[in-house]
N, CA, C and O of each residue as an XYZ file, in Angstrom:
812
protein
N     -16.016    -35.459    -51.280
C     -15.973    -34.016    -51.509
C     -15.518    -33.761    -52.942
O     -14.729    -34.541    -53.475
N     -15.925    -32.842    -53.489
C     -16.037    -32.805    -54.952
C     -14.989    -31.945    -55.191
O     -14.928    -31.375    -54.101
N     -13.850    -31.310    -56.083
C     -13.083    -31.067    -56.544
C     -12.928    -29.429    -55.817
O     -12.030    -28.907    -55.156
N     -14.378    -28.905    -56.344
C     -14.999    -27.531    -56.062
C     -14.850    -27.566    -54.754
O     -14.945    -26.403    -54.364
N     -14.693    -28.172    -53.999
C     -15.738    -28.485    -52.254
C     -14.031    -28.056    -52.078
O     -13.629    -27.014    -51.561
N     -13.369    -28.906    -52.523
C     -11.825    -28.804    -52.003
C     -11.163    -27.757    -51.958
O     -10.531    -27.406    -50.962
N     -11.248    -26.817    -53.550
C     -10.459    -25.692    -53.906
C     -10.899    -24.432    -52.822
O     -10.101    -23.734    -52.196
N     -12.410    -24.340    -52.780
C     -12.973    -23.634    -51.904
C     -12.784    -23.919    -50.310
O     -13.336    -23.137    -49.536
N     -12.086    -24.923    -49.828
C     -12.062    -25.067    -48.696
C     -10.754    -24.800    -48.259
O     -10.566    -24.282    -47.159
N      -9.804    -25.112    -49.034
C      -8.359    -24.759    -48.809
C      -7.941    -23.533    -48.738
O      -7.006    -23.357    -47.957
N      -8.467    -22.309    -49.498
C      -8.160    -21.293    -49.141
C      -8.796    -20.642    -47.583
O      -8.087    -19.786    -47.054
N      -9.982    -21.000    -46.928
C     -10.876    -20.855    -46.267
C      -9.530    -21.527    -44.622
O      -9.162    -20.843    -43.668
N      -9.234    -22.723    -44.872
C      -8.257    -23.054    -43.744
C      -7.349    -21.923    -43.683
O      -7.145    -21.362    -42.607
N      -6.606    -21.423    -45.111
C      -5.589    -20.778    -45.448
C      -5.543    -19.047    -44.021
O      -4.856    -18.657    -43.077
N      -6.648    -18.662    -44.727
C      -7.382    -17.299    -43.695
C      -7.058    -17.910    -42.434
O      -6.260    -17.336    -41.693
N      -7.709    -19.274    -42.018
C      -8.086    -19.355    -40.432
C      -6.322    -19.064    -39.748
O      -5.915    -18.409    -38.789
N      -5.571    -19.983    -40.878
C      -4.346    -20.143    -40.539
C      -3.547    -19.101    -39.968
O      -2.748    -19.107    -39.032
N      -4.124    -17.801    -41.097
C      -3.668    -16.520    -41.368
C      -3.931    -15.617    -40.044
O      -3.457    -14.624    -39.491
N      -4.638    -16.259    -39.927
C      -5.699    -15.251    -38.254
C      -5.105    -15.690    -37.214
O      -4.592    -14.867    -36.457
N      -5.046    -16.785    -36.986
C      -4.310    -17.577    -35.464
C      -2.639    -17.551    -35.564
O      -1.943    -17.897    -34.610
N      -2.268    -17.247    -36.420
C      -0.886    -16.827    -37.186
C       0.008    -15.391    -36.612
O       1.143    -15.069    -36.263
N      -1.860    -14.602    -36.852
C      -1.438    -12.938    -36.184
C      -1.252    -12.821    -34.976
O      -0.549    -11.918    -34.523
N      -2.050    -14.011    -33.982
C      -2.256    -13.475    -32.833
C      -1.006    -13.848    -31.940
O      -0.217    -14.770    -32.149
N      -0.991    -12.851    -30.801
C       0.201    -13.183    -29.863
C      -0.291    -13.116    -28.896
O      -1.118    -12.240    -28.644
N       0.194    -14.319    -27.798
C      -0.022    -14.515    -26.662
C       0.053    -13.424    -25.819
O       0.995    -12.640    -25.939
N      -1.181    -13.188    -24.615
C      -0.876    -12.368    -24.068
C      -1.556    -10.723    -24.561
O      -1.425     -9.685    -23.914
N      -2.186    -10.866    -25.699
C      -2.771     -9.493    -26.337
C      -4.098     -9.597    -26.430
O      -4.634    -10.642    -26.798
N      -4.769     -8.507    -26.100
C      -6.031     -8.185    -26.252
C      -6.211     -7.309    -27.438
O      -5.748     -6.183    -27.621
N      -7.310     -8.354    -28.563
C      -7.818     -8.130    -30.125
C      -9.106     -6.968    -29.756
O      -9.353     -6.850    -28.555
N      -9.745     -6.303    -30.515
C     -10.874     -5.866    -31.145
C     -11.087     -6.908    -32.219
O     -10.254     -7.598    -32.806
N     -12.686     -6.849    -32.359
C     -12.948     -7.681    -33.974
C     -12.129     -6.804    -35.047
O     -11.167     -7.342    -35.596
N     -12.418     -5.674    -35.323
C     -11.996     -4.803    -36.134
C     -10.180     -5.152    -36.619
O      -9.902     -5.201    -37.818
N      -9.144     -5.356    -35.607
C      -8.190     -5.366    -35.822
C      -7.967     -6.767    -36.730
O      -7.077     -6.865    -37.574
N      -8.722     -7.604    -36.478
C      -8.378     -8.987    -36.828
C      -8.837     -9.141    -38.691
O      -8.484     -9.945    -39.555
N      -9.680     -8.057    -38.707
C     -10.718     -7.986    -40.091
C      -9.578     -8.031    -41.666
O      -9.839     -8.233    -42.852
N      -8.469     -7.779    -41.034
C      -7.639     -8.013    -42.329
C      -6.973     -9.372    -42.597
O      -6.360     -9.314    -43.663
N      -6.893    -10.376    -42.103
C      -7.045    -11.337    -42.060
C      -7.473    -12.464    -42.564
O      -7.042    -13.402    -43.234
N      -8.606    -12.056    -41.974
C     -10.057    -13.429    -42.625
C     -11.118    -12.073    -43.265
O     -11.375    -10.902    -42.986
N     -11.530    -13.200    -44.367
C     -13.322    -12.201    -44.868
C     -14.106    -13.107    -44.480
O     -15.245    -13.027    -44.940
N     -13.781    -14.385    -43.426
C     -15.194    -14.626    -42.623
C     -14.427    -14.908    -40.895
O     -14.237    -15.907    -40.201
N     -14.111    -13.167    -40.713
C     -13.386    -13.435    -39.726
C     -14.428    -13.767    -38.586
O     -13.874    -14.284    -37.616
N     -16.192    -13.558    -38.410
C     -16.314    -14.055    -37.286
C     -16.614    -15.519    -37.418
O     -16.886    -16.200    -36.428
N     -16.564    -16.031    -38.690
C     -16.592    -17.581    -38.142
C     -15.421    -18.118    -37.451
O     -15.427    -18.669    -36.351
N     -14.212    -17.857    -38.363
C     -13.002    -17.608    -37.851
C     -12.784    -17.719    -35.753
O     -12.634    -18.675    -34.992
N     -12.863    -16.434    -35.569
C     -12.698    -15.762    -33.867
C     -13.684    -17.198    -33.437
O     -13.189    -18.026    -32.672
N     -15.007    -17.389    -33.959
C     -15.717    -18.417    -33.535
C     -15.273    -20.143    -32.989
O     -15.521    -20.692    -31.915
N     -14.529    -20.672    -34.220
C     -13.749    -21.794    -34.541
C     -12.445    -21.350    -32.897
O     -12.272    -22.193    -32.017
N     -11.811    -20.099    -32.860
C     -10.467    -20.381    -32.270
C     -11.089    -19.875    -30.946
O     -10.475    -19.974    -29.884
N     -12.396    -19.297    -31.042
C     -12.901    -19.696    -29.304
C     -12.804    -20.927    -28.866
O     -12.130    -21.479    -27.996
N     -13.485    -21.211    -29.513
C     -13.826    -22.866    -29.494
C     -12.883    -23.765    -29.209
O     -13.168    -24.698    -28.459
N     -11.765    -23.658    -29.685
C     -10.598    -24.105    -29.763
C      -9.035    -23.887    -28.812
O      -7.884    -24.323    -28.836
N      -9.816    -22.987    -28.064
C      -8.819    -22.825    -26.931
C      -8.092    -21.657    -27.123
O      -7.591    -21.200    -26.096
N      -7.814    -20.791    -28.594
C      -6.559    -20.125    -29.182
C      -6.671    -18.568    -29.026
O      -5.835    -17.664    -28.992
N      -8.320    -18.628    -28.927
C      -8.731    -17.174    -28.473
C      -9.354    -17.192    -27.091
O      -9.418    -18.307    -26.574
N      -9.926    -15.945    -26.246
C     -10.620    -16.150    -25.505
C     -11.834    -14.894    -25.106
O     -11.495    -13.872    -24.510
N     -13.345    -15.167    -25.556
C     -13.866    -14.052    -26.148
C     -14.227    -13.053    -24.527
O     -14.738    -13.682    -23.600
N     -13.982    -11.861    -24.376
C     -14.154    -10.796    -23.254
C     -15.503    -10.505    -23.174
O     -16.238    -10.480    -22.187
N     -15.803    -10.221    -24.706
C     -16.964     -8.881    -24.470
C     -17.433     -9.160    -26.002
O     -16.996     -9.846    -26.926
N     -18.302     -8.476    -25.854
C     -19.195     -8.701    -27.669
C     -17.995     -7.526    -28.487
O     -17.847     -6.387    -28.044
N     -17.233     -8.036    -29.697
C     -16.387     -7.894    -30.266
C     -14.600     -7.764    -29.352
O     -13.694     -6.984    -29.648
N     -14.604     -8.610    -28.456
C     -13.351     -8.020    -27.578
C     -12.672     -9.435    -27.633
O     -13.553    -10.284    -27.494
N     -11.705     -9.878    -27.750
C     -11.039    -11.294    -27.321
C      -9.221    -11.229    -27.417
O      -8.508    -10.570    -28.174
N      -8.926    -12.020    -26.521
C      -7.951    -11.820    -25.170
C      -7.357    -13.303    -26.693
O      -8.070    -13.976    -27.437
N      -6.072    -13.255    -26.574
C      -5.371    -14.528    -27.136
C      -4.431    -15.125    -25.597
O      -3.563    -14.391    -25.125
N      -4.793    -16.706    -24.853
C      -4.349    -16.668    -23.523
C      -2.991    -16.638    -23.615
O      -2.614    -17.240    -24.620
N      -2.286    -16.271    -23.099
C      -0.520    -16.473    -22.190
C      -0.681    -17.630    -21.130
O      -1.533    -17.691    -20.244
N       0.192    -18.420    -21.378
C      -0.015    -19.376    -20.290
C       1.366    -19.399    -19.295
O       2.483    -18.908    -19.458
N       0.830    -20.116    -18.298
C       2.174    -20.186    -17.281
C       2.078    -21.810    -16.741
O       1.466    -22.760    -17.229
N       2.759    -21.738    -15.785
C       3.254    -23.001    -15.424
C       1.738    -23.638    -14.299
O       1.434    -24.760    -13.893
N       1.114    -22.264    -14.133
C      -0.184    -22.410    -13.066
C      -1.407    -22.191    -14.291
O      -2.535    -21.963    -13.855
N      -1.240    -22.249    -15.745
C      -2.535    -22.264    -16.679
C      -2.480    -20.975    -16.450
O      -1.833    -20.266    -15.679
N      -3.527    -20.741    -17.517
C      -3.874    -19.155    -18.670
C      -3.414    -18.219    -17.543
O      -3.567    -18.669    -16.408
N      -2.884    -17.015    -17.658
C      -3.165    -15.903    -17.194
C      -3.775    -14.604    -17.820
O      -3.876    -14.401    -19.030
N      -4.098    -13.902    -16.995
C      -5.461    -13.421    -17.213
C      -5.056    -12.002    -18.225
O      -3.928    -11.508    -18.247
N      -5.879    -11.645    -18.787
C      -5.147     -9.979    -19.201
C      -4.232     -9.310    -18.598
O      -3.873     -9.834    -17.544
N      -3.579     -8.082    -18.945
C      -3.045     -6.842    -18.441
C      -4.782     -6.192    -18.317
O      -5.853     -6.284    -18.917
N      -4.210     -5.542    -17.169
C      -5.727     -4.139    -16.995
C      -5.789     -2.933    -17.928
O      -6.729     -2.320    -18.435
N      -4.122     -2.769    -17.993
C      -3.899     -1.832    -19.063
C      -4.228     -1.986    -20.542
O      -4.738     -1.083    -21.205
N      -3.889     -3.245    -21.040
C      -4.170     -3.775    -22.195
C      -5.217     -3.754    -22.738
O      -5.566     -3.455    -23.880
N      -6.162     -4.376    -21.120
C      -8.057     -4.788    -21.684
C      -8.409     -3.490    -21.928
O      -9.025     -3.276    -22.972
N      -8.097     -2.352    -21.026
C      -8.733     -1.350    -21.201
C      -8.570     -0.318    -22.151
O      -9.446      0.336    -22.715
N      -6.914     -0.229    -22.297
C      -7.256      0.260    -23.780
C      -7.978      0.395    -24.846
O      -8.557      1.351    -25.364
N      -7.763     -1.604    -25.304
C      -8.391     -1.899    -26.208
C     -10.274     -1.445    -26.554
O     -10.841     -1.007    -27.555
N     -10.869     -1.918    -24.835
C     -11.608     -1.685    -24.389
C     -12.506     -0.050    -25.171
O     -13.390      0.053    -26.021
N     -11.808      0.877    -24.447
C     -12.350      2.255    -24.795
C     -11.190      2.696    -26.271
O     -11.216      3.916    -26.436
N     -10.547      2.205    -26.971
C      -9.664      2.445    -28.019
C      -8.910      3.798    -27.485
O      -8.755      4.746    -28.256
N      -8.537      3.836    -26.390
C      -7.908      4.897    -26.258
C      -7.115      4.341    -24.739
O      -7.604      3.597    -23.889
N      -5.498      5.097    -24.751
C      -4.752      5.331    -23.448
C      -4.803      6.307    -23.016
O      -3.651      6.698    -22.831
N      -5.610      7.115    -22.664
C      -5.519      8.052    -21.480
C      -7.051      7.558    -20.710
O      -8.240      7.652    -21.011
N      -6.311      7.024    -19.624
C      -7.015      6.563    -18.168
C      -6.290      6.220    -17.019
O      -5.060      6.258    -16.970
N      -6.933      5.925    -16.202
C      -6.264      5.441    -14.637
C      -7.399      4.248    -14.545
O      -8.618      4.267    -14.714
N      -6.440      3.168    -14.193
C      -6.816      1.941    -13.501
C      -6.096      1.745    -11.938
O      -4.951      1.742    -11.488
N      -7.162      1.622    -11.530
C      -6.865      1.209     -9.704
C      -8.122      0.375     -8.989
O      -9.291      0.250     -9.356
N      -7.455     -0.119     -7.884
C      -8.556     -0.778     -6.723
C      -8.756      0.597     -6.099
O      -7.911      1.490     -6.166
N      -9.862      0.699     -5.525
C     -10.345      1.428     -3.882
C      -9.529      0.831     -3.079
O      -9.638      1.385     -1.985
N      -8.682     -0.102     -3.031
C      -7.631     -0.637     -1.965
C      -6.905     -0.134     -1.847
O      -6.312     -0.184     -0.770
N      -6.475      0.680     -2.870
C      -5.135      1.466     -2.725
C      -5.264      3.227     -1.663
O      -4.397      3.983     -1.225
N      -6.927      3.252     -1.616
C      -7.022      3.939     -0.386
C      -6.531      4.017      0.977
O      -6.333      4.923      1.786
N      -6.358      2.327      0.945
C      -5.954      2.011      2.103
C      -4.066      2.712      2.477
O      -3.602      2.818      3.612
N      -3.393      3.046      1.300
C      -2.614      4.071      1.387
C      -2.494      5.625      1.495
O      -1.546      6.294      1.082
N      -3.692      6.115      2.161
C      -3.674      7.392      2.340
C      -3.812      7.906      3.461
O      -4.447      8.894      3.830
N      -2.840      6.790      4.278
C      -3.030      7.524      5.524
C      -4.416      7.982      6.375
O      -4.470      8.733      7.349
N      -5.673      7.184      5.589
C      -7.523      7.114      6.399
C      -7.125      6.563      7.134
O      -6.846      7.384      8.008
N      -6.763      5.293      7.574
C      -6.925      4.447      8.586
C      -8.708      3.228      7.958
O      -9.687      2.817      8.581
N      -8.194      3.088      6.301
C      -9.195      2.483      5.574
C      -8.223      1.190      5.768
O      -7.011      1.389      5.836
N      -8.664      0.068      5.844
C      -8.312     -1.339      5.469
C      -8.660     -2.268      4.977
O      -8.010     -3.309      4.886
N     -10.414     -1.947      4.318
C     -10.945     -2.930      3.509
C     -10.195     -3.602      1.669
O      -9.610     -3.083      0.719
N     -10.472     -4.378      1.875
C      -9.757     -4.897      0.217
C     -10.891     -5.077     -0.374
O     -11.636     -5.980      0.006
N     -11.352     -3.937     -1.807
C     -12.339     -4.367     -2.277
C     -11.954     -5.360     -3.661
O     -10.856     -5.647     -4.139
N     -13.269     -5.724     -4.054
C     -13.257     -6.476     -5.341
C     -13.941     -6.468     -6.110
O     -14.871     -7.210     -6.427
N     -13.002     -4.472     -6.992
C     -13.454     -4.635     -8.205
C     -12.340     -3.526     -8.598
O     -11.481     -3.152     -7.801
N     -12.476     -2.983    -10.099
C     -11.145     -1.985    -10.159
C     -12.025     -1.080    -10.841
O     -12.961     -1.439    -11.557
N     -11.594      0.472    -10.521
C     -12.144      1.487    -11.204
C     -11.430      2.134    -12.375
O     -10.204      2.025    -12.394
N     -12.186      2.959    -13.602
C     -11.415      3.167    -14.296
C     -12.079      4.304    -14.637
O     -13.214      4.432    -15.095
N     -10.880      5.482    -14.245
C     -11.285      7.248    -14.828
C     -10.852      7.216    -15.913
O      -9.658      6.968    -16.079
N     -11.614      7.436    -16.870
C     -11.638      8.052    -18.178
C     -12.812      9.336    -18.930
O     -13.932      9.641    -18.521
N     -12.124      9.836    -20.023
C     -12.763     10.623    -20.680
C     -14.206     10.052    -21.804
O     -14.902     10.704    -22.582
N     -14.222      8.351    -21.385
C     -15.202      8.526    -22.757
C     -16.749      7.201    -22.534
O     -17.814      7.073    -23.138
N     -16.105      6.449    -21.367
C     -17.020      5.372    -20.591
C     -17.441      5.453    -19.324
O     -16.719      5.607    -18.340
N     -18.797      5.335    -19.345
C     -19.664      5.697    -18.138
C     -20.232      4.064    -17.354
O     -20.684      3.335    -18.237
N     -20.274      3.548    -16.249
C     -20.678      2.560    -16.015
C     -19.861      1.326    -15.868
O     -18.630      1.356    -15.881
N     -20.531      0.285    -15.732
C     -20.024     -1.221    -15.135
C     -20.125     -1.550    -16.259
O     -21.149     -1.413    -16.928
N     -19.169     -1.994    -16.607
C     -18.784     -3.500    -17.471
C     -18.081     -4.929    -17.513
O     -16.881     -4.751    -17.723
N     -18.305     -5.914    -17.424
C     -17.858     -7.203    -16.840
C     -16.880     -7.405    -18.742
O     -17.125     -7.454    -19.948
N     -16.142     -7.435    -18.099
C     -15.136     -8.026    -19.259
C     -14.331     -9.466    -18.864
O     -13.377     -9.549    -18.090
N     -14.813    -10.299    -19.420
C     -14.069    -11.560    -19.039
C     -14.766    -11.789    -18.082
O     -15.941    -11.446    -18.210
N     -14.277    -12.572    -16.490
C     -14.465    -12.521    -15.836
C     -14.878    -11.693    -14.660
O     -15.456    -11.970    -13.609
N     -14.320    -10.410    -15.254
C     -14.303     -9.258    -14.064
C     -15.065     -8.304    -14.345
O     -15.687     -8.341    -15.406
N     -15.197     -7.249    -13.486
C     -16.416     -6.281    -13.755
C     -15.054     -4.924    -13.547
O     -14.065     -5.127    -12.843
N     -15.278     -3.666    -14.268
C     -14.566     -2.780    -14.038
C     -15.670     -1.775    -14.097
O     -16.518     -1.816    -14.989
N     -15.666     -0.618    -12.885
C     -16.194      0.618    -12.911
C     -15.918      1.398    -13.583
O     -14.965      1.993    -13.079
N     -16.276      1.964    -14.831
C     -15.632      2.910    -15.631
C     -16.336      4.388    -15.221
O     -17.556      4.539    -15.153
N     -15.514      5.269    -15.003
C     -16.635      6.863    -14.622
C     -15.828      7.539    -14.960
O     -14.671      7.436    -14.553
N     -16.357      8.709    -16.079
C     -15.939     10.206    -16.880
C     -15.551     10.912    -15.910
O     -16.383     11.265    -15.074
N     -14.355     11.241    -15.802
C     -13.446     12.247    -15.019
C     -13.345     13.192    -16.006
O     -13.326     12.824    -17.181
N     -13.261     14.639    -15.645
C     -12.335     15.306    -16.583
C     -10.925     15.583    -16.219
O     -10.292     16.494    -16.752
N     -10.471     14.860    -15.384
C      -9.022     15.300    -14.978
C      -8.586     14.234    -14.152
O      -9.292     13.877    -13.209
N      -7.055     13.458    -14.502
C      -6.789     12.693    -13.573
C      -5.776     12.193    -13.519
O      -5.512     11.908    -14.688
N      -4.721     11.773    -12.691
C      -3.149     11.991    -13.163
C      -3.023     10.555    -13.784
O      -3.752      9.563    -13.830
N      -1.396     10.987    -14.380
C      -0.826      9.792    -15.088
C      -0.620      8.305    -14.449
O      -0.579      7.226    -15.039
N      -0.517      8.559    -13.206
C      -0.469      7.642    -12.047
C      -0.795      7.818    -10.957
O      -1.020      8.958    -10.550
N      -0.917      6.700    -10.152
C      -1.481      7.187     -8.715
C      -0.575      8.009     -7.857
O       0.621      7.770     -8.018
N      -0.853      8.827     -7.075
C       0.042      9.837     -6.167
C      -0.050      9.685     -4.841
O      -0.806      8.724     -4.700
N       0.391     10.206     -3.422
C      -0.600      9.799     -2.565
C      -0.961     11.016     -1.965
O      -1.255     11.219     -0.787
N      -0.888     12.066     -3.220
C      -2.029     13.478     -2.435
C      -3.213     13.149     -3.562
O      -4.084     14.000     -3.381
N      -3.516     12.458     -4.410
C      -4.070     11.937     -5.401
C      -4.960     10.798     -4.319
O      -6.043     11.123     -3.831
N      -4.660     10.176     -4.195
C      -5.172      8.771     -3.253
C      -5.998      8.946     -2.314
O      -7.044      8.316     -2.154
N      -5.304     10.363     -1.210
C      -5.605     11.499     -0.303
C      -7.219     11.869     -0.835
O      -8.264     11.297     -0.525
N      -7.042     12.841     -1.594
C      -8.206     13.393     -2.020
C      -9.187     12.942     -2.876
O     -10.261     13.542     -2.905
N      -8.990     11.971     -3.587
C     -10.188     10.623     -4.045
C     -10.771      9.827     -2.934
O     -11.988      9.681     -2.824
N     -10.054      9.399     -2.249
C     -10.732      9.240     -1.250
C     -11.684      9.835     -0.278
O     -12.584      9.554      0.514
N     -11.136     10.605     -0.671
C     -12.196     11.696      0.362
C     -13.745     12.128     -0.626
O     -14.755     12.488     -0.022
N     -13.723     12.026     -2.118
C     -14.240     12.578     -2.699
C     -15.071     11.138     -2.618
O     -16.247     11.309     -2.939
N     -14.738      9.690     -2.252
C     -15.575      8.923     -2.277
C     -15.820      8.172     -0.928
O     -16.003      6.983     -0.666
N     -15.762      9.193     -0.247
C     -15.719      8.376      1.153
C     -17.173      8.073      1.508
O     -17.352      7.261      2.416
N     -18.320      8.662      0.867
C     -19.549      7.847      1.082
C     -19.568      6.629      0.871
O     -20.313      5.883      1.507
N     -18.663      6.166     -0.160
C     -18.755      4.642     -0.711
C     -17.778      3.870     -0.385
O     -17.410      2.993     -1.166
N     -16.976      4.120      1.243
C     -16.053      3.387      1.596
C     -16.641      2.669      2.774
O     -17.572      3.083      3.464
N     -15.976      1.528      2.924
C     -17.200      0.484      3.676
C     -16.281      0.610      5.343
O     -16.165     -0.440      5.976
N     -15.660      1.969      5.965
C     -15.555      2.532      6.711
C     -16.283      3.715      7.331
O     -16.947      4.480      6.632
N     -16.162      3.857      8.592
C     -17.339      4.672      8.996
C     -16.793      5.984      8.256
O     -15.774      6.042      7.567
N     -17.342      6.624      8.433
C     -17.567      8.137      7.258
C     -16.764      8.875      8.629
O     -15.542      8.865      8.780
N     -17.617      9.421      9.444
C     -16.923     10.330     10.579
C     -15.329      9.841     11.346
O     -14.496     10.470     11.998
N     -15.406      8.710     10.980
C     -13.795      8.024     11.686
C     -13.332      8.540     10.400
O     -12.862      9.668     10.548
N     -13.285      8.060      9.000
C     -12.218      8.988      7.904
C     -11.987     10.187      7.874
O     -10.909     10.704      7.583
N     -12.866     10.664      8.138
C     -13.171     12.276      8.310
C     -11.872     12.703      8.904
O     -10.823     13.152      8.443
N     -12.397     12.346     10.310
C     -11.894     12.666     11.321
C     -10.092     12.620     11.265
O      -9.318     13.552     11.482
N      -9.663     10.686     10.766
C      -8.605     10.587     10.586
C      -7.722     12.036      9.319
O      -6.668     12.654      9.469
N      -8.498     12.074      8.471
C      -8.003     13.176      7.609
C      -7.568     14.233      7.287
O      -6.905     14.628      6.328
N      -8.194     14.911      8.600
C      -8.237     16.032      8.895
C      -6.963     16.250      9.686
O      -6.326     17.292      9.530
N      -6.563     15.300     10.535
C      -5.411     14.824     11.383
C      -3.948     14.452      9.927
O      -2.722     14.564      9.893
N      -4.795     14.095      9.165
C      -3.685     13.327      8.309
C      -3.142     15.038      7.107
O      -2.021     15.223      6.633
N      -4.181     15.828      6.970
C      -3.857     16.466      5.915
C      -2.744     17.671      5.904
O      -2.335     18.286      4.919
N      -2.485     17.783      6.851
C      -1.162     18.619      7.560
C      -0.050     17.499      7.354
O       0.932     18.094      7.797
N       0.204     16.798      7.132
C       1.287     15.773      6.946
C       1.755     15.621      5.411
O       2.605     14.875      4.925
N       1.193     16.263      5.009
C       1.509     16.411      3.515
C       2.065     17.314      2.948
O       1.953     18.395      3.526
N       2.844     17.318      1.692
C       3.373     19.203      1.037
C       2.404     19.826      1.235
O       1.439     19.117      0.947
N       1.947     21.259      1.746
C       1.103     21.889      1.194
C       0.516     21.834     -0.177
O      -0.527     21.388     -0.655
N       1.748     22.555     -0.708
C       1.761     23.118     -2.167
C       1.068     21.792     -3.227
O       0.045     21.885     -3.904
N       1.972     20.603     -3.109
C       1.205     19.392     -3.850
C      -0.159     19.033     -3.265
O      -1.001     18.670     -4.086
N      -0.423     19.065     -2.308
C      -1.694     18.455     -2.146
C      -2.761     19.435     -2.392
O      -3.859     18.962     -2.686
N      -2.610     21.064     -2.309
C      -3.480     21.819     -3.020
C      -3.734     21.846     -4.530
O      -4.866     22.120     -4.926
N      -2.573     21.529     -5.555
C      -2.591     21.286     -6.438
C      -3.566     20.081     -6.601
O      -4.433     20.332     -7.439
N      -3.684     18.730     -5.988
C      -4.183     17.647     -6.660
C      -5.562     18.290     -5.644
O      -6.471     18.481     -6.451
N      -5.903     18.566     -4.655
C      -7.199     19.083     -4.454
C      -7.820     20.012     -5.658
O      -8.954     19.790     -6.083
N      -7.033     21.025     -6.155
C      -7.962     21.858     -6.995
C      -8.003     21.060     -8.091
O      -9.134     21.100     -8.576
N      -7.063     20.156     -8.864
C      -7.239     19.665     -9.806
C      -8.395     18.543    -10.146
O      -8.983     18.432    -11.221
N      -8.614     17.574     -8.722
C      -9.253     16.438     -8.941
C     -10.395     16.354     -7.765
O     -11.030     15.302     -7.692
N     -10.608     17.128     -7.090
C     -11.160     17.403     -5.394
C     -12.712     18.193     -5.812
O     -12.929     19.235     -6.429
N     -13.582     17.255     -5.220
C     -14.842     17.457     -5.331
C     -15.091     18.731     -4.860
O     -14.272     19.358     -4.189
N     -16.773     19.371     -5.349
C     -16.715     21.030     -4.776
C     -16.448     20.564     -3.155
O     -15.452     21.060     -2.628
N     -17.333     19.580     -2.287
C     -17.118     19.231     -1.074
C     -15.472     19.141     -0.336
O     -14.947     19.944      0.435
N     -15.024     18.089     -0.797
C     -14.069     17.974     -0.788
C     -12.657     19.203     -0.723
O     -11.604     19.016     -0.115
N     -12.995     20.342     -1.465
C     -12.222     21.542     -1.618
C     -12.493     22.422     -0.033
O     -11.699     22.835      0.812
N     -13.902     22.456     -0.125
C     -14.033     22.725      1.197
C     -14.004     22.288      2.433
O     -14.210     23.005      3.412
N     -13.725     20.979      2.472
C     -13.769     20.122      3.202
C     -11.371     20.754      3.862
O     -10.843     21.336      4.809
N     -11.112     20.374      3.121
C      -9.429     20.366      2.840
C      -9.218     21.565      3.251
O      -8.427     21.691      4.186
N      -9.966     22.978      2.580
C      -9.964     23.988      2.751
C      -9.898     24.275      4.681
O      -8.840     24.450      5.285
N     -11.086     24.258      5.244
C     -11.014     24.459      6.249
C     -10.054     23.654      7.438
O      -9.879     23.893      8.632
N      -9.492     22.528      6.477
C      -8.556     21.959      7.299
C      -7.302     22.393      7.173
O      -6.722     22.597      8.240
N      -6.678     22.608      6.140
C      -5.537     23.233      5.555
C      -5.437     24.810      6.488
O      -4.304     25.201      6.768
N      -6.406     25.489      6.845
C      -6.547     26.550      7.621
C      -6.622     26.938      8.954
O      -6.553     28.037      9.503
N      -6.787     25.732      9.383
C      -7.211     25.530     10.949
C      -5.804     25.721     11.805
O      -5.811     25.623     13.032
């Protein structure tokens, strides 16, 4: 290797150094964030795929692993998804957590949904697939007059009979504050759904 070959190559490790340097276990990158770094940061991200140090999600997305005593663990949901849509305001949950609303639902599904303001659709990140669907409204956390009335708003797509939830719900929706569970009905409660609650709340 010629003198030139050398000078030019040493600074070139220097960057890679500089890049795997930034990252911390346990965090989910954008390409973009890493760009100050390296000026050939995707050969760079490329080399520390390769290498065990990164781990790539999504076309520009990569996870740096955390390990444990049982090997890598996997993202935060919160983390991926941030990064994901560059923004924190969303809700991440299973449809399992239906199974807390007092339906008489007990299936465990496998996949996680995510209400937000700005992603429409399925996306497999990493290993996993997350439902992303445009809400315009949706609380800071899960509730269970929140849980209550999502459920209901998706009870076509619960792998329970439809007229047994129904039914249980209607039984179940008197068991709740009034006052809060009209609130998260008008706030997050399908036109169906309003009427649905409505005539039960009245009965």
């Amino acid at each position: 290797m010629t003198d030139a070959a050398v000078f030019s190559a040493e600074p070139d490790r220097g960057a890679k150094a500089q890049l795997a340097g930034a990252l911390r276990a346990g965090r989910v990158y954008r390409r973009e964030d890493l760009l100050p770094f390296s000026k050939a940061v995707d050969r760079h991200l490329r080399e520390l795929v390769d290498g065990g140090q990164l781990t790539k999600l999504a076309p520009g997305l990569y996870y740096a692993p955390r390990n444990s005593t049982f090997g890598a663990l996997p993202p935060d949901d919160g983390e991926l998804v941030a990064a994901f849509l560059r923004d924190k305001d969303f809700l991440v949950f299973s449809p399992s957590a239906y199974n807390s609303a007092g339906l008489g639902t007990t299936q465990l599904y496998n996949r996680t949904l995510v209400y937000n303001h700005k992603r429409h659709g399925v996306f497999k990140l990493g290993n996993r697939q997350f439902d992303f669907r445009m809400k315009p409204r949706f609380p800071k956390k899960l509730t269970p007059e929140f849980l209550f009335v999502d459920a209901l708003n998706n009870v076509g797509e619960l792998a329970e009979d439809k007229a047994e939830v129904l039914a249980r719900g209607r039984g179940r929706a008197a068991s709740f504050d009034r006052q809060r569970l009209q609130r998260a009905v008008e706030s997050y409660g399908t036109v169906a759904t309003k009427k649905r609650l409505a005539g039960w709340l009245d009965a």
